[in-house]
C-alpha distance (Angstrom), angle and dihedral (degrees) to the residues before:
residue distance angle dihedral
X1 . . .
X2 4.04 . .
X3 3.88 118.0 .
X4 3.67 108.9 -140.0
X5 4.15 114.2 -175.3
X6 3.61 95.7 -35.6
X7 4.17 91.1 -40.0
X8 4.15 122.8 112.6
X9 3.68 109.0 -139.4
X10 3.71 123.3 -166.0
X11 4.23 106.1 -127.3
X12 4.02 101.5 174.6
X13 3.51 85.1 53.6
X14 4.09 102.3 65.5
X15 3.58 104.9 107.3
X16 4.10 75.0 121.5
X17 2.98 100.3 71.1
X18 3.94 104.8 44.8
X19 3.65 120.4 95.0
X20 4.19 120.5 -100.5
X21 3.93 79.0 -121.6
X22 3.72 103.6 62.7
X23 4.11 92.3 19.3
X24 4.19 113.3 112.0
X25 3.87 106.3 -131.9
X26 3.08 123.4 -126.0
X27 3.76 121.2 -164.0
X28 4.04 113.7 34.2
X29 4.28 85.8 -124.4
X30 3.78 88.1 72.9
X31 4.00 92.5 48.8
X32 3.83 84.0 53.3
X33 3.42 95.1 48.0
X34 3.59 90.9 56.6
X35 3.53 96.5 40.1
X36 4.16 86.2 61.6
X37 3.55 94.3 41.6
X38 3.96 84.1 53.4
X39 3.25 94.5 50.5
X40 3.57 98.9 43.7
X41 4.07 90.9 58.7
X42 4.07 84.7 49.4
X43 3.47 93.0 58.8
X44 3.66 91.3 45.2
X45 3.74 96.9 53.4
X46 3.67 90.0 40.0
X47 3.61 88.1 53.0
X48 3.92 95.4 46.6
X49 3.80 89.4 45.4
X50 3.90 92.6 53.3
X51 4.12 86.1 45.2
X52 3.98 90.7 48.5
X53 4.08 90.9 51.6
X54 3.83 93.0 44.1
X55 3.41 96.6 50.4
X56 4.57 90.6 43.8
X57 4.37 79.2 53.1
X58 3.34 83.5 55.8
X59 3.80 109.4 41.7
X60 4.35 79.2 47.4
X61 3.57 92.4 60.7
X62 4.13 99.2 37.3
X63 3.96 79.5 47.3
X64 4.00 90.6 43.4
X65 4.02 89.7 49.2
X66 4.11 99.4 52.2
X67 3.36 87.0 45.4
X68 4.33 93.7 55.5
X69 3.73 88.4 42.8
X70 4.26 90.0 50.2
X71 3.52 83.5 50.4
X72 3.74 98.0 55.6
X73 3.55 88.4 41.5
X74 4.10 89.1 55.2
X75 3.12 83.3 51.1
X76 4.07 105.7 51.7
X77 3.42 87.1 48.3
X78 3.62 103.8 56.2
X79 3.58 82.2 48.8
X80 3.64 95.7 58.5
X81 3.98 96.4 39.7
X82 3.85 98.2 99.5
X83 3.72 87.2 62.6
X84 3.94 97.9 66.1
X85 3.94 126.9 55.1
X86 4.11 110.2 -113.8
X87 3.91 109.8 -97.4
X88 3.71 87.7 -125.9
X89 4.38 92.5 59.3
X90 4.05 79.1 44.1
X91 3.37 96.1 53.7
X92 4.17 103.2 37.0
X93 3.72 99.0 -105.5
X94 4.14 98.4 106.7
């Protein structure tokens, strides 16, 4: 026992206050608990990292399909230019 301003405080009794990291356990429930709980947050940043790649893939190919259909539209409009007067004759600058 420790006497801290006026107070008794209970030292061989601290397991409390020692983090789950450096703690010794003592029953082999609690290192199955752990184990589970582990394993459940693996799975769930598995599963997040698996959802965050699918869903780059897909912004890539959305991304890759505008710009294919930008291109063919470049392209059927330079086709089509010599039909119209440049907006610069039109409008006195040329």
């Amino acid at each position: 026992m420790a006497s801290r301003s006026g107070r008794t405080v209970d030292v061989t009794n601290r397991k409390g206050h020692i983090k789950h990291l450096f703690a010794q356990v003592d029953n082999e429930d609690e290192v199955g608990e752990r184990s589970d709980v582990s394993k459940e947050l693996m799975n769930k940043l598995q599963i997040e990292h698996d959802v965050d790649a699918s869903l780059r893939g897909v912004m890539r190919d959305l991304h890759d399909a505008r710009m294919k259909q930008l291109r063919e539209l470049q392209k059927d409009i330079a086709a089509d230019n010599w039909r119209y007067t440049p907006i610069e004759k039109l409008i006195g600058l040329q």
